[in-house]
C-alpha positions as CSV (number, residue, x, y, z in Angstrom):
1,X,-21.4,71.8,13.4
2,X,-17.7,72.2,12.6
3,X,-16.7,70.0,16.0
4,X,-19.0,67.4,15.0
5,X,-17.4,67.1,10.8
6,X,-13.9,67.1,12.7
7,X,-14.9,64.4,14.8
8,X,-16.9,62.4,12.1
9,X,-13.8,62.6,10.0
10,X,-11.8,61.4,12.3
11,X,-14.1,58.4,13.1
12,X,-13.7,57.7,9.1
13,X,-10.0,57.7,9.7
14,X,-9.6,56.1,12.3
15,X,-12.0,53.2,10.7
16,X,-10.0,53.1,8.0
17,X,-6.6,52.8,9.3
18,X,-8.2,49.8,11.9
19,X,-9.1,47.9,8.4
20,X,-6.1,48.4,7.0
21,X,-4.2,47.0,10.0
22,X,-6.7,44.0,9.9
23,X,-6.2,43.5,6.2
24,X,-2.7,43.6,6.6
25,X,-2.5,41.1,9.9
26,X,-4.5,38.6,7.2
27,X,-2.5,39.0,4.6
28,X,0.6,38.2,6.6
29,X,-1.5,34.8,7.7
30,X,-1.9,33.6,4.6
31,X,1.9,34.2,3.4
32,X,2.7,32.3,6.2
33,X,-0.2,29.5,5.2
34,X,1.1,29.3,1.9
35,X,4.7,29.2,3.1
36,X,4.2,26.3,5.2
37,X,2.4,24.1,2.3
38,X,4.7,25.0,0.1
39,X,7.7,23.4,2.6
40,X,5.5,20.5,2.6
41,X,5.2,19.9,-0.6
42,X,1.5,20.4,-1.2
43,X,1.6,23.3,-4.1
44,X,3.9,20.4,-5.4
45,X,2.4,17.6,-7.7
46,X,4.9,16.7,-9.9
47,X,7.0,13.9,-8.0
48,X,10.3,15.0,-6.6
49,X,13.1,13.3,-4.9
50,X,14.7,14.6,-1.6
51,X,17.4,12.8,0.0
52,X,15.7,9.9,-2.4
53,X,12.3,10.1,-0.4
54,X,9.0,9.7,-3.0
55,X,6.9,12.7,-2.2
56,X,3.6,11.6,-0.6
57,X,1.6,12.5,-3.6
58,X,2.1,9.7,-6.4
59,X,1.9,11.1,-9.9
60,X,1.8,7.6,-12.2
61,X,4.1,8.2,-15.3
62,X,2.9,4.7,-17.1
63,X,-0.6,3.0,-17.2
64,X,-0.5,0.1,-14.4
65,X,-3.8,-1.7,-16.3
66,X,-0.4,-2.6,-19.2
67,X,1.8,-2.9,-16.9
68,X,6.0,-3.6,-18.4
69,X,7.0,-4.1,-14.9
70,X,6.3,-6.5,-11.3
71,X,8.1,-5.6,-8.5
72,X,7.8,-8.6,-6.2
73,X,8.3,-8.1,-2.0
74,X,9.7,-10.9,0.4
75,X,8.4,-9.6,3.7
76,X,10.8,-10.6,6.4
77,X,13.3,-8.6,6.7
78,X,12.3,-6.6,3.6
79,X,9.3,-4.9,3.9
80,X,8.6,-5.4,7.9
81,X,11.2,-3.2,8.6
82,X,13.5,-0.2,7.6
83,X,11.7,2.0,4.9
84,X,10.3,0.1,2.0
85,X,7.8,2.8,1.3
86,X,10.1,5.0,-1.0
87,X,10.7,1.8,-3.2
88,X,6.9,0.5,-3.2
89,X,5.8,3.9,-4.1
90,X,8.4,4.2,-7.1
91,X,7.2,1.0,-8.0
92,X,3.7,2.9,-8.7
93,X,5.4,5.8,-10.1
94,X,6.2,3.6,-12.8
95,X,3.1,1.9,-13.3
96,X,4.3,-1.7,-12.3
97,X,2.0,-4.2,-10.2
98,X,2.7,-5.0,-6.6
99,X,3.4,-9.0,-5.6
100,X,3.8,-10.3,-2.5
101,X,6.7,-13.5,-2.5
102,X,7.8,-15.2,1.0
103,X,8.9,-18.2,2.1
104,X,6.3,-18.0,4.9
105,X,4.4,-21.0,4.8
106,X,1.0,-19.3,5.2
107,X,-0.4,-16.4,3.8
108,X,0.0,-13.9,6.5
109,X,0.8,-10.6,6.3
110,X,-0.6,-8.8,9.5
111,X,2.1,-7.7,11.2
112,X,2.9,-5.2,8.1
113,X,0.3,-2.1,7.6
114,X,0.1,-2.7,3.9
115,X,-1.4,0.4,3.7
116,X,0.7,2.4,5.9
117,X,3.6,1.6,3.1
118,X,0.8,2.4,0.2
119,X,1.1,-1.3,-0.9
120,X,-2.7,-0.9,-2.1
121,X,-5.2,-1.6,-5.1
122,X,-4.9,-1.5,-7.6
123,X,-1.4,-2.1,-7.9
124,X,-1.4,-4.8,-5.9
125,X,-3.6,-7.8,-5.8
126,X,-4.6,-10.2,-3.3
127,X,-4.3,-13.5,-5.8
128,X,0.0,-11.8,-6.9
129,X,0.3,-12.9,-2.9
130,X,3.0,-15.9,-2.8
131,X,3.5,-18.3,-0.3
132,X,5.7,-21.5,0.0
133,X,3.4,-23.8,2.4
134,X,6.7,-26.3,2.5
135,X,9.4,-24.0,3.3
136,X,10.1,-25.3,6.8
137,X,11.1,-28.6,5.6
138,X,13.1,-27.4,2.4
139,X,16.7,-26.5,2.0
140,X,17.8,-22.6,1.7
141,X,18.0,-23.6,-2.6
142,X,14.8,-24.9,-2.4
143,X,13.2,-21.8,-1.1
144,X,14.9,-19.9,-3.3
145,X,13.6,-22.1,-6.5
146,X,10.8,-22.1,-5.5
147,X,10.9,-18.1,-5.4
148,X,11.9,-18.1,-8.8
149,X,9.0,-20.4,-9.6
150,X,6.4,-17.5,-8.1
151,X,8.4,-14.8,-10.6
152,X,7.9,-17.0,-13.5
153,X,4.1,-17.2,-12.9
154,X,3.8,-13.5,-12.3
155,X,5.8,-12.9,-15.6
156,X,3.9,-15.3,-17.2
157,X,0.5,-13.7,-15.5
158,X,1.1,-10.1,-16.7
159,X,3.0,-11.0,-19.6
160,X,5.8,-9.3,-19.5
161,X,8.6,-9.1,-22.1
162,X,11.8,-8.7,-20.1
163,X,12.5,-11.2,-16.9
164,X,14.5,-8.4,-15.8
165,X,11.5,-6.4,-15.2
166,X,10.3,-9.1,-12.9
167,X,12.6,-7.4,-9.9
168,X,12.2,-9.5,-6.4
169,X,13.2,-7.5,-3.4
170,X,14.7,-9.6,-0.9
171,X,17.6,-10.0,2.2
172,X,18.2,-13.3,1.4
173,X,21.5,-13.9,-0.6
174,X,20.3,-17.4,-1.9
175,X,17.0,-15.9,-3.2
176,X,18.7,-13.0,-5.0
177,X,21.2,-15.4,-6.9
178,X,19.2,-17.7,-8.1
179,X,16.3,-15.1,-9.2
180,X,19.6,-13.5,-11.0
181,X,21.1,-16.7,-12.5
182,X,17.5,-17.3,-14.0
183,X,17.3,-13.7,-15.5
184,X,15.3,-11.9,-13.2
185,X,16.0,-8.2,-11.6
186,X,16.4,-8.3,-8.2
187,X,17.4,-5.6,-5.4
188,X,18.9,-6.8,-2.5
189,X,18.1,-5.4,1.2
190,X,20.6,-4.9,3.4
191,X,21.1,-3.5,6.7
192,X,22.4,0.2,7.3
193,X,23.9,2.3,9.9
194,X,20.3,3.7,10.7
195,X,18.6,0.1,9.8
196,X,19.1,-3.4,11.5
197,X,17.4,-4.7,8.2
198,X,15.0,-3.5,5.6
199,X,15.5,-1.7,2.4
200,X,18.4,0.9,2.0
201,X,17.7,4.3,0.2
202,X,21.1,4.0,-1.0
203,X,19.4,1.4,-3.3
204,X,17.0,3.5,-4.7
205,X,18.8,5.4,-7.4
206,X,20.0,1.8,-9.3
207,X,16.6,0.7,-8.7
208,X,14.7,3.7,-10.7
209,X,17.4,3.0,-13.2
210,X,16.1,-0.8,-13.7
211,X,12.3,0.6,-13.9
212,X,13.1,3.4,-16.1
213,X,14.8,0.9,-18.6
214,X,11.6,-1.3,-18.4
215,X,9.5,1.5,-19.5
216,X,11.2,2.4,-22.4
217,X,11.3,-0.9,-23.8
């Protein structure tokens, strides 16, 4: 009988130290789990800047249905290439609606994945998309007036108080003076060491300072 409690205790031992080496192989998986999300940012909903990238998750700041703020895209060169995504997405941070404004003279857009660059609803709708159907035949002022015409509808549209919170983003020099020279904000893109053309992060800190200004007015 004694051989038998020996060995029965031992079995107990043994069982226990065999869970506790399991427990401790799961624990270690899940610090590791949680390590890894919190690298990627997922325990993280507050949005945070690194290296001026918008963090995937968009926590609005300001109600976009009264929106103080229109951030208006050119395309070419603008948004179908480089990395417009950090500046559409602080656009939404800050509760401003989404407009399309190109000198293409038809209203495609296909060869950009709007959604890719989060350039979605309800920020953004399809009527705030601009087109000049006469742009082949005008002159480079022209175009650009008739740019500033589009941001004087949208302003008009949404109501907003300040021109200067009617920002168009665009490469062209002629469209970014005269947008200026009629009051409006505008951001200028510009090629990079890493970018042929597109959007420059380097941008991005004067343009959160234009938004932020918006909002408090």
């Amino acid at each position: 009988m004694v051989p038998n409690l020996r060995n029965g205790r031992k079995a107990v031992v043994h069982i226990i130290v065999n869970w506790k080496f399991i427990f401790t192989i799961i624990a270690i998986i899940l610090l590791l789990i949680c390590g890894f999300m919190y690298k990627k940012g997922l325990f993280n909903k507050r949005d945070t800047f690194d290296s001026v990238v918008i963090n995937e998750t968009i926590t609005e700041l300001y109600d976009h249905s009264n929106a103080k703020c229109i951030c208006a895209f050119d395309i070419d060169h603008t948004i179908n290439c480089g990395n417009p995504k950090p500046f559409i997405d602080m656009c939404k941070m800050y509760g401003c609606k989404l407009a399309l404004n190109t000198a293409r003279p038809i209203k495609y857009v296909d060869d950009v994945d709007l959604e890719s660059i989060n350039f979605t609803k309800p920020h953004f709708d399809d009527s705030d998309f601009y087109y000049n159907q006469n742009s082949y035949s005008q002159t480079p002022e022209h175009v650009a007036e008739v740019k500033a015409t589009f941001l004087n509808l949208l302003n008009d549209k949404y109501d907003i108080n300040n021109k200067e919170c009617v920002i168009l983003l665009d490469d062209n020099k002629n469209n970014i003076r005269v947008a200026k020279d009629k009051g409006f904000g505008t951001v200028k893109a510009k090629a990079t060491r890493n970018s042929d053309c597109g959007l420059s992060n380097i941008d991005l800190i004067e343009f959160e300072n234009i938004l932020r200004i918006c909002n408090t007015n």
